[in-house]
C-alpha positions as CSV (number, residue, x, y, z in Angstrom):
1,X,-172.3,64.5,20.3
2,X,-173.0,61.6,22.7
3,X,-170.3,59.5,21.5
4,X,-168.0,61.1,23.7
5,X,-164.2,59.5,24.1
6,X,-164.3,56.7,27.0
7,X,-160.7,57.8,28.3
8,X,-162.3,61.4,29.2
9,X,-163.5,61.5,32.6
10,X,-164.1,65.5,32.9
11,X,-166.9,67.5,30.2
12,X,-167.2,71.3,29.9
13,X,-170.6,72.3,28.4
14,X,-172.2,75.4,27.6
15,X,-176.2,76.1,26.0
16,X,-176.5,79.4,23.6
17,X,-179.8,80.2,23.1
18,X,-181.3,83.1,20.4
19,X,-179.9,85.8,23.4
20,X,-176.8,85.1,23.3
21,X,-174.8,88.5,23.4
22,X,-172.8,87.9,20.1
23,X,-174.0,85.7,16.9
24,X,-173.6,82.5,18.0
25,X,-171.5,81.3,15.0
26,X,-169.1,83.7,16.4
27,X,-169.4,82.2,20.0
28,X,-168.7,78.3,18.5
29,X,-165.8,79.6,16.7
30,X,-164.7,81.5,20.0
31,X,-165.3,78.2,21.7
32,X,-163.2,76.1,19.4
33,X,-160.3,78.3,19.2
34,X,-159.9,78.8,23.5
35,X,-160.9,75.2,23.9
36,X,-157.6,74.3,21.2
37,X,-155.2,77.0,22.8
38,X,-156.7,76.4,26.7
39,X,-157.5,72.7,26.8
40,X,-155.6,71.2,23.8
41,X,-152.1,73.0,23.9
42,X,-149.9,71.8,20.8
43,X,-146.8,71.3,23.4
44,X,-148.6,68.2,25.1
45,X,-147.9,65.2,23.3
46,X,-151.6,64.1,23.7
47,X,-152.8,67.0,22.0
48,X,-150.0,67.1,18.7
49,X,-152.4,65.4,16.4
50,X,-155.7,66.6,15.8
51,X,-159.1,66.6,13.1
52,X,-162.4,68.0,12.9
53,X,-165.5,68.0,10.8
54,X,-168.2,70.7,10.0
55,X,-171.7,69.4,8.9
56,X,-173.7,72.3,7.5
57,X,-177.6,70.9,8.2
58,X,-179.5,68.3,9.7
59,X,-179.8,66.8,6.2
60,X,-176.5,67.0,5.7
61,X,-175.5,69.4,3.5
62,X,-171.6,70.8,2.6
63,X,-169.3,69.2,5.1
64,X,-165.9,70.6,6.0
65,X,-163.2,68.1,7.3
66,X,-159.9,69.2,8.2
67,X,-157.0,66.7,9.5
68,X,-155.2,69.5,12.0
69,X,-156.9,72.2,13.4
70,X,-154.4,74.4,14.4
71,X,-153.0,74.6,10.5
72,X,-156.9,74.8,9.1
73,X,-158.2,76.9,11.9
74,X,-159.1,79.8,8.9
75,X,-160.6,77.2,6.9
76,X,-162.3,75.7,10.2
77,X,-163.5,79.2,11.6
78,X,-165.0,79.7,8.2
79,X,-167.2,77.1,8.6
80,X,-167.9,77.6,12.1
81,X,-168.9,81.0,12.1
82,X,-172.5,80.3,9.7
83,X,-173.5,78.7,12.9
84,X,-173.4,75.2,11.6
85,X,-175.8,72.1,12.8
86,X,-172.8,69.7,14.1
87,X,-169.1,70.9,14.5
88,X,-166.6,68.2,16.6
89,X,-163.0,67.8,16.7
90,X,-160.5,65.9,18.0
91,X,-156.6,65.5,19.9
92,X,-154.7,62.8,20.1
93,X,-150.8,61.9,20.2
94,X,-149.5,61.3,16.9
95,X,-150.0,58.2,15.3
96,X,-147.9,55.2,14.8
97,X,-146.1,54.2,11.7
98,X,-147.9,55.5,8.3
99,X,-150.8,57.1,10.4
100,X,-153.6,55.2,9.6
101,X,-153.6,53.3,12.3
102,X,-156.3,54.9,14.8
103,X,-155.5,56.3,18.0
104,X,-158.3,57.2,20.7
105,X,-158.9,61.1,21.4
106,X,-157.2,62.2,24.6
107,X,-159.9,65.3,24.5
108,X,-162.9,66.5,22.3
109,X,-164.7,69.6,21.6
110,X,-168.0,70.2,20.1
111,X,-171.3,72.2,19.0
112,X,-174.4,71.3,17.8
113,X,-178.0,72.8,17.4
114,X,-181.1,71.8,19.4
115,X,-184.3,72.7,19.8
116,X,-187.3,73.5,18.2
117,X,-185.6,74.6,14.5
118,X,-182.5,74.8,16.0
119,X,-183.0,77.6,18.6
120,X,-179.9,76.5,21.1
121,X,-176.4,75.6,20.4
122,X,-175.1,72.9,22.6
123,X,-171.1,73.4,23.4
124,X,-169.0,71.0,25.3
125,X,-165.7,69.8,25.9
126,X,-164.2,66.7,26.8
127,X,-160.6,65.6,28.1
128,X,-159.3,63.5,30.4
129,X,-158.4,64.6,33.9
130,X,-157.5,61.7,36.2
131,X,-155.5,62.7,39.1
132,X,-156.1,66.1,38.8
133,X,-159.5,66.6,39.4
134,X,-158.0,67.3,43.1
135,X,-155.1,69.5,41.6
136,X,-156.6,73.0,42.4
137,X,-154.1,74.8,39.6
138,X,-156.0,72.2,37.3
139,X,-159.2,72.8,38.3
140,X,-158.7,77.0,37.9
141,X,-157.8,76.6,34.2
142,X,-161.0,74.8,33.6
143,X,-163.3,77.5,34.8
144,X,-160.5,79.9,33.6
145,X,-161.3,78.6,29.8
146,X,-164.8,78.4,30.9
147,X,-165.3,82.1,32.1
148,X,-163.0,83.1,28.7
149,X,-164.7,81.0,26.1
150,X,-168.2,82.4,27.6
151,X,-167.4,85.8,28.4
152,X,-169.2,87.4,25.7
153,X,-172.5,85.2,25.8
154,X,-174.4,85.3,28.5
155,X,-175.2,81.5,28.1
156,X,-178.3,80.4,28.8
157,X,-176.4,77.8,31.3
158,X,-173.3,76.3,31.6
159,X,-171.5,73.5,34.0
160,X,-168.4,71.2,34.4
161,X,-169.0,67.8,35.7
162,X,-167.0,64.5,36.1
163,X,-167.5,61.4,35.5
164,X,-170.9,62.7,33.6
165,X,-171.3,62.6,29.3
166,X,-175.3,63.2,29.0
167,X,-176.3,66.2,27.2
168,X,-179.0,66.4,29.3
169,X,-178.5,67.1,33.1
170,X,-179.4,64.5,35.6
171,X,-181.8,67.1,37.4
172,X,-183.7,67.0,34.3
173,X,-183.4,63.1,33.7
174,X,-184.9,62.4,37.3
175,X,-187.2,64.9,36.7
176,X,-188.4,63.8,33.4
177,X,-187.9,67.2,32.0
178,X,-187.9,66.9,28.1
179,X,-185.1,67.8,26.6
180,X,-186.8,70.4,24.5
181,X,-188.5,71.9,27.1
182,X,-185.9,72.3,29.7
183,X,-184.0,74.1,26.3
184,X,-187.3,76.7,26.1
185,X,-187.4,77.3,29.4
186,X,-183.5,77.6,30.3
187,X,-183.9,81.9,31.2
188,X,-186.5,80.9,33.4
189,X,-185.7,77.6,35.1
190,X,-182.1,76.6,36.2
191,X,-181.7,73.3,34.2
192,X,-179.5,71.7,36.7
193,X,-176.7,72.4,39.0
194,X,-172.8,71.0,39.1
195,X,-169.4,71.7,40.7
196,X,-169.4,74.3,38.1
197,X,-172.8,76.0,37.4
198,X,-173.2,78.9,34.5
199,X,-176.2,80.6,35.6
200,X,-177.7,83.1,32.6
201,X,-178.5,87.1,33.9
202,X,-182.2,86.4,34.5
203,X,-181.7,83.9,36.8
204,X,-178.8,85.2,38.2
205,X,-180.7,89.0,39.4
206,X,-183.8,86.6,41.1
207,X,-181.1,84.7,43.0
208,X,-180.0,88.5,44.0
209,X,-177.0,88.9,42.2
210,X,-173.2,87.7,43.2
211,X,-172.9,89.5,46.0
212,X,-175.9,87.9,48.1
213,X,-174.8,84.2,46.2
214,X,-171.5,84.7,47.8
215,X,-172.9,85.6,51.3
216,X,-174.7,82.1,50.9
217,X,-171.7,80.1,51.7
218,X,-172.3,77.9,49.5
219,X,-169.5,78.8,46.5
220,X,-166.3,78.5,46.5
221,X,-165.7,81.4,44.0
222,X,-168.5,83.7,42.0
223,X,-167.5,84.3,38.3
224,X,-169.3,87.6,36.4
225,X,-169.3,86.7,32.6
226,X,-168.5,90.3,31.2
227,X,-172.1,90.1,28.8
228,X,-174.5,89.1,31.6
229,X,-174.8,85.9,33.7
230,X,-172.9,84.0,36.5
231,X,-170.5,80.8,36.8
232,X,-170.7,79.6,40.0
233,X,-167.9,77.3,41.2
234,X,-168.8,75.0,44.2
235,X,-165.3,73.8,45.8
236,X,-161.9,74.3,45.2
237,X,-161.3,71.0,43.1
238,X,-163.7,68.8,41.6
239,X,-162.3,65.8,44.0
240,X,-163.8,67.9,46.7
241,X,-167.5,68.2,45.4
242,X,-169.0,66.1,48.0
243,X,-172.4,65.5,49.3
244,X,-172.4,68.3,51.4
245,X,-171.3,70.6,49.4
246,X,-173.7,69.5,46.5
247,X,-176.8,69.8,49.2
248,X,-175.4,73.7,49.5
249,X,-175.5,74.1,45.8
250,X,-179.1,73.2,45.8
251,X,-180.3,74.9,48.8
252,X,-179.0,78.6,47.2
253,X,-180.0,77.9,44.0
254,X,-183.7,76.3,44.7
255,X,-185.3,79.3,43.9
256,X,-184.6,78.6,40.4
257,X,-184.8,75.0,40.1
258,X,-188.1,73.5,38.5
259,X,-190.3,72.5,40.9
260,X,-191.1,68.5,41.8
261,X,-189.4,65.3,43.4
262,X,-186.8,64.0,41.4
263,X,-187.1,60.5,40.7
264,X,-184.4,57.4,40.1
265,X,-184.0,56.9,36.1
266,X,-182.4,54.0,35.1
267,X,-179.8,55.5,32.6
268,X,-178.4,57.0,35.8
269,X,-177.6,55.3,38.8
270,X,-175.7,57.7,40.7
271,X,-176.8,60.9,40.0
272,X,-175.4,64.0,41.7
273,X,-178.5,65.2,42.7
274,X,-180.6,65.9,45.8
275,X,-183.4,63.9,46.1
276,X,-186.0,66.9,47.2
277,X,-188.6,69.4,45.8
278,X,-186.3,72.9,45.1
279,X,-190.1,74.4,45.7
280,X,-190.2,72.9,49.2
281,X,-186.4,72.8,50.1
């Protein structure tokens, strides 16, 4: 899962936990199908070719490979919906000549399982966005595909970033959180905050629901996720999710955050952060 395209510059990613509304093999296959029709469309050029691969276990196990999703996707849904340990697949345009020749991904989606004996399922999505991460059309479908893809989960948390591949947040690098831990303790702590930020039920009713999160001025839009839980969407566009905007983000959701001073980790040198305790904000 970390070895996310280099052309892709925007990532979509979701955490199901054991309370997810629906089985979560049903919610990864969900996942996969709205990210292909939403994300991917067939009538882009960038998107024609596809592939994906299903490993069963950690240890490896039966794996599933299929060189077009959108002609497999029965095959491929089988083999999503047992809940699998690793699931990926990838667009690209067509490729050149015989078609061996290999052509970067334009986008990427996938699911894995993490945790303690694989008690979370890590979704993301990854494609490239460029110029129109200030295109406010552009930045709708992505929390439109968002709130549908996640609409019967209640995810444990959710956000859309840019220019950001970790699987862990940077709230929780600077923090030291483990990885783990921050996973266990997802219904109870906010794990981290973005221009986009899927907050599950629990959290959601201490924050006082939508209505007092839109009074805080600090969203541009408040999403209800039809099985419990919020996405919270920061500015219009992700070109405009500046500073002062991010320090609003925090301030509203601080009673949620873990507690402590973030600190500068080396693996990220410009994290989108605030540099204060959410306990003392």
């Amino acid at each position: 899962m970390d070895d996310e395209t280099p052309s892709t510059d925007v990532t979509l990613r979701a955490t199901l936990d054991e309370q997810a509304a629906a089985p979560r093999g049903e919610l990864l296959a969900h996942w996969f199908r709205t990210a292909t029709d939403l994300l991917f469309p067939a009538r882009e050029k960038e998107f024609s070719d596809s592939w994906a691969l299903v490993t069963e276990s950690i240890d490896g196990g039966r794996e599933v490979r299929v060189r077009d999703v959108r002609a497999h996707w029965p095959h491929l849904a089988d083999a999503l919906r047992p809940s699998p340990f690793y699931a990926a697949a990838g667009f690209h345009e067509p490729s050149p000549g015989d078609g061996d020749d290999w052509i970067d991904d334009s986008g990427r989606i996938g699911g894995v399982r993490a945790g303690r004996g694989g008690s979370h399922t890590e979704l993301s999505a990854q494609l490239r966005g460029g110029e129109r991460v200030a295109d406010a059309a552009w930045c709708a479908h992505l929390v439109d595909f968002l709130a549908t893809a996640l609409d019967g989960a209640d995810p444990a948390f959710a956000r859309i970033d840019h220019l950001s591949f970790e699987e862990t947040t940077d709230l929780e690098a600077s923090l030291k959180r483990p990885h783990r831990q921050a996973l266990r303790e997802s219904r109870t702590l906010l794990r981290g905050y973005s221009w986009v930020t899927g907050v599950p039920a629990e959290l959601a009713a201490r924050l006082g629901g939508p209505a007092t999160l839109k009074a805080t001025g600090a969203f541009h839009a408040v999403h209800e996720l039809h099985a419990g839980g919020l996405l919270l969407q920061a500015t219009e566009t992700l070109a405009d999710y500046d500073h002062p905007h991010l320090e609003a983000v925090f301030h509203a959701l601080a009673p949620v955050l873990p507690p402590g001073t973030p600190q500068e980790a080396p693996d990220r040198p410009a994290p989108r952060i605030v540099f204060a305790d959410a306990s003392r904000p």
